[in-house]
N, C-alpha and C positions, 0 to 999 in steps of 0.2 A: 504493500500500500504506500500511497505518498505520505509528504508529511502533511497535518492536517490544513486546507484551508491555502493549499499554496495557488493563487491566481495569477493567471501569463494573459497577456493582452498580445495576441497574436493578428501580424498586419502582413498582407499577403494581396497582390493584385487579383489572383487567379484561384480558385477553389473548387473543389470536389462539385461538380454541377447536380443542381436538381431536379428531378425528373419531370420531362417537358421541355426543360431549356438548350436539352441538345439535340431541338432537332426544328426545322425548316427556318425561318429567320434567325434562330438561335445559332446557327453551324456558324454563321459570319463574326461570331460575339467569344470563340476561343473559350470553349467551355470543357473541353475536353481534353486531357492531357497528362503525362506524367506528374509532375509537379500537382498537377491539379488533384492524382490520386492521395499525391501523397500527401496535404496540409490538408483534406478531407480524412483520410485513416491514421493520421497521425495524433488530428483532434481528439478521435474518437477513441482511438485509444487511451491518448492520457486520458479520458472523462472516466473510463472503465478504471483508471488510476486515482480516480478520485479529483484529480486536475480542476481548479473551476477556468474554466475559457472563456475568453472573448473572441471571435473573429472578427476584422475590418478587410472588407472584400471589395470588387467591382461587381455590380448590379448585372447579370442577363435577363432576357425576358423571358417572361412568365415564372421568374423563381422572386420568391416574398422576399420585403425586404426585410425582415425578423423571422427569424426562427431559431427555435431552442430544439437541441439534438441533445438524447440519452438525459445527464442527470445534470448539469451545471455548464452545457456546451451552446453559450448563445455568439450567432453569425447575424452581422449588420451586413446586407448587401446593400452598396449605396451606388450612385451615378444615375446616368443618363442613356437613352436606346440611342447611341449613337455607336458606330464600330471606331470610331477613331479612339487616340488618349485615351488607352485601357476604360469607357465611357464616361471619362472626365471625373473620374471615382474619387479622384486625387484632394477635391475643393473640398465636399465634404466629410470624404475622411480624415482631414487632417483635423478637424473641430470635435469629430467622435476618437478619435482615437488622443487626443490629450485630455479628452472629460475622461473615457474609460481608466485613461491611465493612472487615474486619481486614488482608480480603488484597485488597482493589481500590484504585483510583488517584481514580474519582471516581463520584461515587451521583446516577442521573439519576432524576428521579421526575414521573411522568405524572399530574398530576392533570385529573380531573373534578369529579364527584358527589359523593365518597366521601371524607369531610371528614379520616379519618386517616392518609393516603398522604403530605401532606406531612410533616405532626409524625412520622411514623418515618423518613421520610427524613433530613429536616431533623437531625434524633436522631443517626440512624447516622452523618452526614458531622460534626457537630461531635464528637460522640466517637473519633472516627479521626482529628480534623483535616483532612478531606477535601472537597475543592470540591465545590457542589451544583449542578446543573445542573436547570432546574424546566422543562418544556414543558406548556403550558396549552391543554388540548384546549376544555374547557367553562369561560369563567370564570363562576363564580357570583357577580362581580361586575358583570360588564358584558354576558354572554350570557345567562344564567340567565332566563326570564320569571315571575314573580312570578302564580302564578292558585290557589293553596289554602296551608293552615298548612306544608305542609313544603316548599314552595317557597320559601317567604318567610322559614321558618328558615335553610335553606341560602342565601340571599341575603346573611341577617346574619351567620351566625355561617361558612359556609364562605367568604364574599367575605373577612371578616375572616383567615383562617387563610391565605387565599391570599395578600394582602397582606404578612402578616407574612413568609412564606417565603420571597415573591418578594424581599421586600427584603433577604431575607437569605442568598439565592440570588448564588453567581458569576456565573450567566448564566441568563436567561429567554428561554424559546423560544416566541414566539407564532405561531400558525397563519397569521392575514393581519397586514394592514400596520393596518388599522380595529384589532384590539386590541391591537398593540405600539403605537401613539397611546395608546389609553385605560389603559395599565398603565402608561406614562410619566408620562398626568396624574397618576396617584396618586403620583407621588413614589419607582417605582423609576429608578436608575440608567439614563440612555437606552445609557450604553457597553455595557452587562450581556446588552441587548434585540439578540435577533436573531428576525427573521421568516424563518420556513422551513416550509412548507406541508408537509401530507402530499404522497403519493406514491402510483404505482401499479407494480404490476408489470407493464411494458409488455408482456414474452413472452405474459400469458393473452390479451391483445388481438389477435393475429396471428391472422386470419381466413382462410380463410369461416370461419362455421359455421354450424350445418348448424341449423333452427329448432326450439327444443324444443317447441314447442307450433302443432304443422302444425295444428291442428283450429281454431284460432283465428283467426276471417278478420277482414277490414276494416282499419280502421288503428288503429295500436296505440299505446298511451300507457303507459308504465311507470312505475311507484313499486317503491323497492327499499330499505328498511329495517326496522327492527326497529317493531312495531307496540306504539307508545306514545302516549300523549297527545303531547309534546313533538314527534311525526311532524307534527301537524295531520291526522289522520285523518278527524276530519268535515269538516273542508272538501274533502280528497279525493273521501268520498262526494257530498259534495253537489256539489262540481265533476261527478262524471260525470254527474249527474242533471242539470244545467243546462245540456254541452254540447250544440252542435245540432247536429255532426257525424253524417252519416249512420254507420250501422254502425262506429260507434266502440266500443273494446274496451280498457277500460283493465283492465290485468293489475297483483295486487299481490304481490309477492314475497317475502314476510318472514313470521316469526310473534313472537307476544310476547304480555304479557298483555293486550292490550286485544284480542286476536281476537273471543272471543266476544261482546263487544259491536260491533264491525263487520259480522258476520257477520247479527246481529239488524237489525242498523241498514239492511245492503243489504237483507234481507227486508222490511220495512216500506216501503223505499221503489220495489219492485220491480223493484231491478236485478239480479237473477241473470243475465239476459241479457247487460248491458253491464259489469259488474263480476266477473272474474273471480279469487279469492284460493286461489294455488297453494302457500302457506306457504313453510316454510324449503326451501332448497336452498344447495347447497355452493357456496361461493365460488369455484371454478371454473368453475362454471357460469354464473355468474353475466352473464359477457361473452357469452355466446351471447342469455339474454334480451333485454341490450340492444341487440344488434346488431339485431335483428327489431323492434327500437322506432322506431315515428313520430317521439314524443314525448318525455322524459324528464319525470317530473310530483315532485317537493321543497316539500309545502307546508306546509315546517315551522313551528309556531310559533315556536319559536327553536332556533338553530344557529349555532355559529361557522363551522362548514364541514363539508358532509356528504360525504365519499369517493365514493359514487355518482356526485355529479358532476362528481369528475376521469377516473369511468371511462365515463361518457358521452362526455365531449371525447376521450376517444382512439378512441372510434369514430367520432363526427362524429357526435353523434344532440343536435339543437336541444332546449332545455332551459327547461321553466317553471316556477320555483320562486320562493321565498318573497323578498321584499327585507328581509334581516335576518342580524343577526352579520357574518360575512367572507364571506356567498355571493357578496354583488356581485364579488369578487375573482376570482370564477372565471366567472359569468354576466354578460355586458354586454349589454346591452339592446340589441337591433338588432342583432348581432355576433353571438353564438352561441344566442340565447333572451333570454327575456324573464322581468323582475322583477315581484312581484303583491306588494299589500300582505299579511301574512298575517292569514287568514280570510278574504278579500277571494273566497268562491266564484266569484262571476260574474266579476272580473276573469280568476279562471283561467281559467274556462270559454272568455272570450272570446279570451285569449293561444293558447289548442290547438285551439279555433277557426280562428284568422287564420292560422296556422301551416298547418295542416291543410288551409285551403283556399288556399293562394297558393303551388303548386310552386316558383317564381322564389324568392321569401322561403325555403321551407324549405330549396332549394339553397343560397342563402345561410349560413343559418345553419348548414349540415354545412361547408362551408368555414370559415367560423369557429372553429370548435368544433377542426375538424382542427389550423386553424394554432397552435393553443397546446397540444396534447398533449406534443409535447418538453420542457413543462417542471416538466413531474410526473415524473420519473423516480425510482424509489427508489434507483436505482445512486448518480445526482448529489444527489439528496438524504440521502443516508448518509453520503455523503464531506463535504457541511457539516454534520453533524451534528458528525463526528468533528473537523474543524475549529473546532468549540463547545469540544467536550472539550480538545482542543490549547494551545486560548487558558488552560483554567484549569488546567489540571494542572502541576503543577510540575515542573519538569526534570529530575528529581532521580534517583537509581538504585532508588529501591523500584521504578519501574517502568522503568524502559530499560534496567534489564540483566537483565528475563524473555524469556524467547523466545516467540516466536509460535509458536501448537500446543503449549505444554506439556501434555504430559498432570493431568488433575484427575482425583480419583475423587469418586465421588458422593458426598454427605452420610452420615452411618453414620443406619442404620434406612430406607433408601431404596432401590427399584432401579430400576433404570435400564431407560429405554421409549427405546431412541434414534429419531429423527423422521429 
């Protein structure tokens, strides 16, 4: 159990999406996504920790803008239905997240993209006098790939903001061990730095299940994210185009804005036959696709670490993705799949290939994959989380003499959608 009454005011652009919100004008609103899994199951598990939370979010449509999850887990979705400026979330969360901050113990803030998550974090702990805990999903200093003007703006100007935060951060949480190295070169505190990978929820993994897509024969290669430049989507396409496996069926799972140009893209190169894109589907579902996978296919341009492939190793399903960010941390070459340069098509092609055609190798590689599922657990990775928070939070009675389970009422002008 935690210790009694400990409160985190957690400020995050992107979150665990609501059911309804990911899907027809919602797709356009990034509701969907790794990062997104994980400050949604990461909540919820501390809350099973007794944790009381806040969330400060950006607002999609049709998800409330109050709602209380589990026993002490209330999320403010706020902004505007616009797709630009994460929907300009930024005005007024920065007035909710310094009243929240009044009553919490310490402000954890999740950056990526989204250059002003840390300045209102950073904001709200030194105006409370409160430890800031920073976990860094995408650094856009060391992850970020530079390929147009607004990439290369967020290189300069958000590497720079992350920088300054992390230094000024009690504790920095890196996803692998490759970027707690490279945030140490720049000169944060190595004591500060703790490596703590996402997680999965092992329960959706407990099989059989049953195939969602009987009509799809042959052997099957999966891709399972949000459809963006950053996915490596043409090299995807062009991998299925160049593999030589007989009756191969590579399935894509995701929607986002680059659909309609993948969609045009497999028509000119006439794979409607071998490429099939079955858009969004629910995160629950999601374990059943991959259970039915040969393959698992990640070929991202850049990534510090994509969640799909911790929930591939809990199935055992051999994995060929990109060698870039902290994937290697989760893919070892020969052990559970294999690493491709990224954009390297033919190197893919030949990895799902050699896989594909060597039973012995691919039994291999689902033993592999099996023996390291244990250590994605959300349970045991909440409980170091909450051990982050321990080391900064001060001993003090603002927060050990609350009780766990107080009751809170919602914010005034808000009602309540409980999850």
């Amino acid at each position: 159990m935690s210790q009694p009454g400990l409160r985190v005011l957690r400020v995050c652009s992107v979150f665990q999406a609501w059911p309804g919100s990911s899907r027809g004008k919602g797709m356009g609103f990034d509701p969907v996504g790794g990062m997104q899994n994980h400050t949604g199951e990461l909540s919820r598990a501390l809350d099973n920790l007794g944790v009381v939370q806040t969330v400060v979010t950006a607002r999609r449509p049709n998800a409330p803008r109050y709602e209380r999850v589990g026993r002490n887990l209330d999320i403010l979705r706020l902004g505007l239905a616009t797709r630009r400026f994460r929907q300009l979330y930024w005005a007024p969360a920065v007035r909710h997240a310094f009243a929240r901050a009044a009553s919490a113990d310490v402000v954890h803030v999740h950056a990526g993209e989204d250059l002003v998550v840390i300045p209102i974090g950073l904001a709200a702990a030194r105006l409370h006098g409160l430890p800031l805990v920073l976990t860094i999903h995408c650094s856009l200093r060391h992850t970020l790939s530079v390929g147009d003007p607004r990439s290369a703006l967020l290189r300069v100007l958000g590497g720079w903001i992350e920088e300054h935060g992390g230094r000024r951060a009690d504790a920095v949480i890196a996803l692998t061990s490759r970027l707690a190295r490279l945030v140490e070169s720049r000169g944060f505190d190595p004591s500060r730095i703790h490596v703590i990978p996402p997680g999965v929820k092992r329960s959706l993994f407990k099989g059989p299940f049953e195939d969602p897509l009987p009509h799809v024969k042959g052997r099957r290669v999966v891709f399972v994210g949000r459809l963006q430049r950053a996915k490596g989507l043409a090299t995807l396409i062009e991998t299925a185009a160049l593999s030589r496996t007989d009756g191969l069926q590579v399935v894509i799972v995701g929607d986002g804005p680059e659909r309609p140009a993948l969609e045009r893209r497999i028509a000119q190169l006439g794979l409607g036959d071998r490429v099939l894109l079955i858009g969004f589907v629910d995160h629950d579902l999601i374990p059943a696709h991959l259970a039915h996978a040969d393959v698992v296919l990640l070929p991202s341009a850049y990534e510090e670490l994509g969640s799909v492939l911790l929930e591939a190793v809990q199935l055992g399903v051999p994995i060929v993705a990109s060698d870039t960010g902290g994937i290697p941390s989760v893919v070892r070459n020969g052990a559970n799949g294999f690493l491709v340069t990224p954009g390297d098509a033919r190197g893919f092609a030949s990895a799902i290939d050699r896989i594909l055609g060597d039973g012995l190798l691919h039994a291999r590689l689902v033993e592999g994959a099996l023996a390291r599922a244990p250590e994605f657990d959300w349970d045991a990775i909440a409980g170091r989380v909450l051990d982050v928070y321990r080391d900064v939070v001060p001993k003090g009675p603002a927060w050990a003499t609350t009780r766990v389970g107080a009751s809170r009422q919602p914010p005034q002008g808000t009602v309540s959608a409980a999850g």
